[in-house]
C-alpha positions as CSV (number, residue, x, y, z in Angstrom):
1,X,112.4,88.2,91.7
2,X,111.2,89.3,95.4
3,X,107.6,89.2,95.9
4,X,105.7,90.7,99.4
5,X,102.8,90.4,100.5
6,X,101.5,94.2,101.5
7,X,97.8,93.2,103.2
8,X,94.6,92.3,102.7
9,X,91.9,93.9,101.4
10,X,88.3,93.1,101.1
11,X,87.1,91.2,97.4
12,X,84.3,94.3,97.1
13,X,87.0,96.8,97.4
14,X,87.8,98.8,94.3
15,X,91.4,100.1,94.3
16,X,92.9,101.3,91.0
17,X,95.0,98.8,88.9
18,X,93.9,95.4,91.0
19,X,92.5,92.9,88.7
20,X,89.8,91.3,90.5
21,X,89.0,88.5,87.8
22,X,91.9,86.2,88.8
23,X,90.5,83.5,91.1
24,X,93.8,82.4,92.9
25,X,97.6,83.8,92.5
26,X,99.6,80.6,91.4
27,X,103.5,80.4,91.7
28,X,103.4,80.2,88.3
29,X,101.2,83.6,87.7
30,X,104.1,85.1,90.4
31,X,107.2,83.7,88.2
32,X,105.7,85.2,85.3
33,X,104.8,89.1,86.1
34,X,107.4,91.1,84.8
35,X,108.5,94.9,86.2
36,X,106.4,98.1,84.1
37,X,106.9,101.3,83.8
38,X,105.1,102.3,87.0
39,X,104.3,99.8,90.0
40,X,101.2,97.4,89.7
41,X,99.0,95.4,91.6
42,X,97.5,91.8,91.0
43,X,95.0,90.8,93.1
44,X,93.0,87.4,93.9
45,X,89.6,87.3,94.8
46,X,90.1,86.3,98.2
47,X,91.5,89.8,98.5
48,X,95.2,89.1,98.9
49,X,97.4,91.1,96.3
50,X,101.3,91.2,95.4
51,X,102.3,94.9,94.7
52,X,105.4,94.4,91.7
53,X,107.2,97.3,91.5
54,X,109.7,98.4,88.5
55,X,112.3,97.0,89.8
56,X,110.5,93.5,89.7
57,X,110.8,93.3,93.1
């Protein structure tokens, strides 16, 4: 599995689907997501998120 980094955003923003209650993304936490039906994001609270799409990439 492929992970990229799309950008930053600020810890106050509010964008739809970004889980702001994860303190730091781990390389264990990345190994783990799986692919959905329709893309997701997981964010830390730093403000850097990993977009997974459905093809788990």
């Amino acid at each position: 599995m492929r992970f990229m980094v799309l950008c930053e955003v600020p810890s106050s923003s509010s964008i739809v689907g970004v889980d702001m209650g994860v303190s730091m993304l781990t390389d264990v936490q990345l190994r783990r997501l799986t692919p959905r039906e329709k893309p997701y994001k997981l964010s830390d609270t730093g403000g850097l998120f990993i977009l997974v799409q459905t093809s788990g990439s």
